[in-house]
N, C-alpha and C positions, 0 to 999 in steps of 0.2 A: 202812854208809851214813855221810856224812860227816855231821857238826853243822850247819852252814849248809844243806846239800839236807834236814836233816830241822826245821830250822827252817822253811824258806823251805816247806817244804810244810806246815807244820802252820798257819804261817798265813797260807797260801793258801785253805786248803782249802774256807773259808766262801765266798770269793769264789767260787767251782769250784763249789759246790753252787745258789748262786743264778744263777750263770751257767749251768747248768747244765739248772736248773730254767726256764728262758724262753730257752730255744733249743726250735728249733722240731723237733719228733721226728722229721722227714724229715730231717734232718741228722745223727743215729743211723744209719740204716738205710740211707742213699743214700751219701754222702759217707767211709764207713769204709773200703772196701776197700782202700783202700792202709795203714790201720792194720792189718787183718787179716794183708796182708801183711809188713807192718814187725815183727808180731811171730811172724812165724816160720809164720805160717798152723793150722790142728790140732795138727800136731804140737807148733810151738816153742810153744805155750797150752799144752800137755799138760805141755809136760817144767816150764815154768816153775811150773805151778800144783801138781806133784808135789810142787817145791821146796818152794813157798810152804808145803802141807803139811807136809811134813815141820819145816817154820819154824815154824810154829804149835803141832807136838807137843812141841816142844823147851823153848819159851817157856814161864814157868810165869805169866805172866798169860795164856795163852790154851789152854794144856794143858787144865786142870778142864772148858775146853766140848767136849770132843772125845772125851772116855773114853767115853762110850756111842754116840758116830754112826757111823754104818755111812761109811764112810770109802770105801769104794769108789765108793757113790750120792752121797757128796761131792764128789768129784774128777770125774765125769762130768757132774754136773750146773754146778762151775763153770766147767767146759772148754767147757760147752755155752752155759753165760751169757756167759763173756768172750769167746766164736766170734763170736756173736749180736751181743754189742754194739760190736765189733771189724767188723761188718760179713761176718763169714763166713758160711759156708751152713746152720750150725751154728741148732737151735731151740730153744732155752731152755723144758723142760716141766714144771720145780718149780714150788715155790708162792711166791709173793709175799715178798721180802724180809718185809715186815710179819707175815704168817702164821709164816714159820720163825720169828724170834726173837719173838714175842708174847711168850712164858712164858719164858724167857731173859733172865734182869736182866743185859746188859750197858753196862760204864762205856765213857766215853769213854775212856780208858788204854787198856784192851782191844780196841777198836776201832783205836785208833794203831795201837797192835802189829800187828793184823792188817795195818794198812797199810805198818808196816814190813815184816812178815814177807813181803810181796808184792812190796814195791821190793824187798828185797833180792834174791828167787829171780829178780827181771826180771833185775837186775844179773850176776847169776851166771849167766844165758843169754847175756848181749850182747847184752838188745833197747834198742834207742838209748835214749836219754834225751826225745826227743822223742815216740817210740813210747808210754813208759809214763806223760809227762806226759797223751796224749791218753786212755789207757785211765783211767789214773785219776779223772779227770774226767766220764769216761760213767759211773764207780761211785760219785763223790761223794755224786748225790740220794738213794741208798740208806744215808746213815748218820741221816736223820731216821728211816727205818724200823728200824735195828739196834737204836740205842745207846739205853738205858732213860732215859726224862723223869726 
């Protein structure tokens, strides 16, 4: 990932969150399909978010939170959340960003990472630039629930 795309996204990202946050939730759900499609539909979500993991086991700021998750109900479940919020047919049936990480002290570093760890695996599939700026945006308002106050 380049230094300017990883600047220009980190501080973007507040704006993306509040922007994010007053958009109106029919624009989630009605308005996606051609993101679903842009990113490759189940499948290209699948192969990307494999990457993504495997970017995450790598990383030793994001490794320590992965040694005991059942990594398979990982991987289905965020194929099935980024399906969902990509507009696909796909139904998101874990529990609440806020529920998983409750007892999980993570930093905002950690968090980055993760978001690096995702640009990159999009990168490494070919999904546009435009594709992952939209996806990313739909998982912005979920870092007030990760990342520890």
């Amino acid at each position: 990932m380049s230094k300017i795309r990883s600047i220009l996204l980190f501080s973007l990202l507040p704006l993306l969150m509040v922007a994010c946050q007053t958009t109106p939730s029919s624009f989630h759900t009605n308005s996606n399909t051609n993101l679903y499609a842009q990113l490759g539909e189940e499948q290209g979500i699948s192969e990307f978010v494999e990457d993504m993991i495997n970017n995450l086991l790598v990383d030793k700021r994001t490794k320590p939170h992965f040694e005991e998750v059942n990594l398979d109900n990982f991987f289905e479940q965020l194929v099935a959340q980024f399906c969902e919020l990509a507009g696909g047919p796909c139904q998101y049936g874990g529990s609440s960003m806020k529920d998983v990480h409750r007892d999980i002290p993570i930093s905002g570093g950690q968090f980055n990472a993760l978001v690096e760890a995702l640009m990159q695996a999009m990168d490494d599939n070919n999904v546009p630039a435009g594709a992952q700026n939209q996806l990313l945006a739909l998982l912005a308002p979920m870092h007030i629930d990760i990342v520890s106050p």
